[in-house]
C-alpha positions as CSV (number, residue, x, y, z in Angstrom):
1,X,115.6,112.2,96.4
2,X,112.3,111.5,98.1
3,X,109.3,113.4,97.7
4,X,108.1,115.0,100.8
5,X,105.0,116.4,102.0
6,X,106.1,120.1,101.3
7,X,106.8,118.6,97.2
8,X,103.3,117.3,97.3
9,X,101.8,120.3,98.3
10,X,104.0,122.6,96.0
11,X,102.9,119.9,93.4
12,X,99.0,120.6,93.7
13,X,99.8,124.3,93.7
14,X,101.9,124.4,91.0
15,X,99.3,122.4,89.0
16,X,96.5,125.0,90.0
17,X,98.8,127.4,88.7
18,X,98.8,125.7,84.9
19,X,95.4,125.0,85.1
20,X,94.0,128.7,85.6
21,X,96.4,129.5,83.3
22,X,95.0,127.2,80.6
23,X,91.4,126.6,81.8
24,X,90.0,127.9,78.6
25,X,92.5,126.2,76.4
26,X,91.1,123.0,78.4
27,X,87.7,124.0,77.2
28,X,88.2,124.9,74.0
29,X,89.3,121.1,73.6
30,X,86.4,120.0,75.1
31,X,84.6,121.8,73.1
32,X,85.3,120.3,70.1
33,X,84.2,116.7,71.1
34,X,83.3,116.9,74.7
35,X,80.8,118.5,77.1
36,X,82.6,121.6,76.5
37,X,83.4,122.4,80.3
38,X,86.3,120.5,81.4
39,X,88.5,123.8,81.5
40,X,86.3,125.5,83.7
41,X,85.5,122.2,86.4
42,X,89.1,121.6,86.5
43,X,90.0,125.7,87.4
44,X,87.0,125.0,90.0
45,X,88.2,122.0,92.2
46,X,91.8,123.4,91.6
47,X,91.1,126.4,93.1
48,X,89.1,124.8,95.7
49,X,92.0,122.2,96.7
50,X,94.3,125.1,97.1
51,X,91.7,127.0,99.7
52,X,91.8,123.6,101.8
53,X,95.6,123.0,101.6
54,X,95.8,126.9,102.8
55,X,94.3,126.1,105.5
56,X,95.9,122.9,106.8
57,X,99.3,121.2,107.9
58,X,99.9,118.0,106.5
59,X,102.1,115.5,108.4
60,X,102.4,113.1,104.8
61,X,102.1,113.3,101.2
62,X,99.3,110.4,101.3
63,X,97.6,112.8,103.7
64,X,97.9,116.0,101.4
65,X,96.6,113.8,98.1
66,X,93.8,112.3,100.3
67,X,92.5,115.8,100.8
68,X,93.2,117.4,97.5
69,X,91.1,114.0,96.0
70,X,88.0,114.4,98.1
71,X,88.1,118.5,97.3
72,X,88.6,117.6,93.5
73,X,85.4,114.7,94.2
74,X,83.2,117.2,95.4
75,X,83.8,120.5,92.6
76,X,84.4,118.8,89.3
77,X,81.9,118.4,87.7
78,X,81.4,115.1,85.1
79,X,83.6,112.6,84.9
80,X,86.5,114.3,85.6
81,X,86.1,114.9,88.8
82,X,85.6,111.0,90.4
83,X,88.2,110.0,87.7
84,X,90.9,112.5,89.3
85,X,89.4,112.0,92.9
86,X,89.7,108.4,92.5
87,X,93.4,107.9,90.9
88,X,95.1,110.5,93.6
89,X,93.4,108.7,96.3
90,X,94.4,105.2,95.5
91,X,98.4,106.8,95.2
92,X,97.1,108.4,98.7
93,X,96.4,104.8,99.8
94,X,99.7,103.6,98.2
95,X,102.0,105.9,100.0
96,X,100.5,105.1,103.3
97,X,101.7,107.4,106.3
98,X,105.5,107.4,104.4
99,X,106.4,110.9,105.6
100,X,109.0,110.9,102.4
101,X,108.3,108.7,99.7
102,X,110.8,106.7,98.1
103,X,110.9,106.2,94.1
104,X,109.9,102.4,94.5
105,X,106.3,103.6,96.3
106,X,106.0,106.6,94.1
107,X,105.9,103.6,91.2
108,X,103.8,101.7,93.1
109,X,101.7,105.2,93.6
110,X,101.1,105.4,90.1
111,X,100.2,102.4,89.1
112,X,97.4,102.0,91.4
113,X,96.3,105.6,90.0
114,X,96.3,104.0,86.4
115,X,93.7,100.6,87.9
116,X,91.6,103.0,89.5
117,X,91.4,105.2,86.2
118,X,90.4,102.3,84.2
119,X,88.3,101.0,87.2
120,X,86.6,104.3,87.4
121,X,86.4,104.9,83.6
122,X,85.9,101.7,82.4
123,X,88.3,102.0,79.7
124,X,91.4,101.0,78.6
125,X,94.7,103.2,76.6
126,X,94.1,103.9,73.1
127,X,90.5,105.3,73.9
128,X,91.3,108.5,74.1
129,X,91.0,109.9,78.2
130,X,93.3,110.7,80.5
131,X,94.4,107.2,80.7
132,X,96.1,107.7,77.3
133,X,98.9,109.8,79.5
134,X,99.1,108.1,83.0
135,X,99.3,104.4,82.0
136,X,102.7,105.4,79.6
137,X,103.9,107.8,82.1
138,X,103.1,104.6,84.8
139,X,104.7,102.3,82.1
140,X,107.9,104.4,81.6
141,X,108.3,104.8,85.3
142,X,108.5,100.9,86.0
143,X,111.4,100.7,83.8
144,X,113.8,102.8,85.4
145,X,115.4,102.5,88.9
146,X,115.5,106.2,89.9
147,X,113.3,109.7,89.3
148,X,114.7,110.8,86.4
149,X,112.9,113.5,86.1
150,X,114.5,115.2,83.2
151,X,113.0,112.2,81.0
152,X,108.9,112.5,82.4
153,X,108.7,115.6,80.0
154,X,109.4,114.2,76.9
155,X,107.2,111.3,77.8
156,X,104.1,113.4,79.2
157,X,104.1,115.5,76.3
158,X,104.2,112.1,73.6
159,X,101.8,110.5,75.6
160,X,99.4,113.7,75.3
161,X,99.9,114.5,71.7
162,X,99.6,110.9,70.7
163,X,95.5,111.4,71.4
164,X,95.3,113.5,68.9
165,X,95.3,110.6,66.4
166,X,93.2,108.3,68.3
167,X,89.3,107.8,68.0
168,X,87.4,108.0,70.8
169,X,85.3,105.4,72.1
170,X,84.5,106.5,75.5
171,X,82.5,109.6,76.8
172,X,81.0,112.1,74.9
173,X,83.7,112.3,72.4
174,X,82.7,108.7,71.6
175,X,80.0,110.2,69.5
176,X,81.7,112.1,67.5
177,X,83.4,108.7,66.2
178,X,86.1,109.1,63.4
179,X,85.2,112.8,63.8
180,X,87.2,113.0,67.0
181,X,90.8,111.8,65.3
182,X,92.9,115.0,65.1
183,X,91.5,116.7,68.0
184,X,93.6,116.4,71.7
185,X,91.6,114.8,74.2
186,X,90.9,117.4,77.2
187,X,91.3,115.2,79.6
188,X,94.5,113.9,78.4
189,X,95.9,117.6,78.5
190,X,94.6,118.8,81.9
191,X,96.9,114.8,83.2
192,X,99.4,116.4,81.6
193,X,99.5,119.9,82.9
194,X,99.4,118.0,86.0
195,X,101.9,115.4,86.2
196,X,104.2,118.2,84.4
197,X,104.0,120.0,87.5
198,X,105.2,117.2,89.5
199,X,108.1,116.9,86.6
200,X,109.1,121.0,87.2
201,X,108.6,120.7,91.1
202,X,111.0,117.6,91.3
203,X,113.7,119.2,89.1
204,X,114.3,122.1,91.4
205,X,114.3,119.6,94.1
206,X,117.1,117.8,92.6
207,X,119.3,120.5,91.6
């Protein structure tokens, strides 16, 4: 299995999909120890990415990533949006013009997504971001030799709900201080509604 240009592009539109369906979940979260409008940015640039892939061929997956990272750059709003921008780009980069990307360069992919997260961000795991799900989703990945993909659930959704019992030192939610421990980081949860959509899009491709 190889993920082609026609998986990446299902991939972003599946992940719109579970964003507009959870955008004010996503806020809600915020909410509680953020700015209080990550659900709403995120439906935004979604929405937005899937206007521009609608209305493009793609020749790569690096190509289709490129786009949807400079879409997400310019319509999310905060941090989110050069944090997202910047970790699809960089797997953009990684995949170069690979017309169908092997599971070695998908690694590779994601672990330049994680340094450009932490570049971005300045911030490491156990701060409670977004970080807190792609660094163990890029950690779990290194150790196997193949997709996988019935595993990536089980380890997007630890990954997530292990922010809950962190305290946050970065963002707004590093005000909130011990205040923030027991609350889901928003960030965290909009990663993994979309790296679960690459899971679900990669297990019908498998079947």
């Amino acid at each position: 299995m190889r993920l082609t240009t026609d998986s990446v592009v299902l991939w972003i539109k599946q992940a719109n999909d579970a964003i507009q369906e959870h955008h004010e979940y996503l806020t809600e979260l915020d909410q509680m120890i953020g700015d209080g409008d990550h659900g709403i940015n995120m439906a935004r640039g979604f929405r937005a990415a899937i206007e521009q892939l609608d209305s493009r061929t793609y020749e790569t997956p690096g190509a289709v990533l490129k786009d949807v990272a400079m879409v997400l750059l310019s319509k999310i709003g905060g941090a989110a949006g050069p944090l997202y921008a910047s970790a699809l780009l960089k797997m953009a980069v990684a995949m170069t013009d690979e017309k169908a990307v092997p599971f070695s360069l998908f690694q590779q992919a994601v672990n330049e997504a994680v340094k450009a997260l932490q570049h971005r961000g300045k911030s490491t795991e156990n701060e409670k971001t977004l970080i807190d799900v792609w660094a163990p989703f890029a950690r779990y990945l290194s150790a196997q030799t193949d997709w996988s993909v019935e595993e990536w659930s089980d380890v997007l959704i630890e990954a997530k709900n292990k922010t809950k019992t962190m305290q946050a030192t970065k963002g707004r939610a590093a005000y909130y201080k011990e205040k923030s421990i027991g609350h889901l980081d928003a960030g965290a949860t909009s990663s993994y509604y979309l790296l679960m959509a690459l899971t679900d899009v990669l297990k019908e491709q498998s079947i």
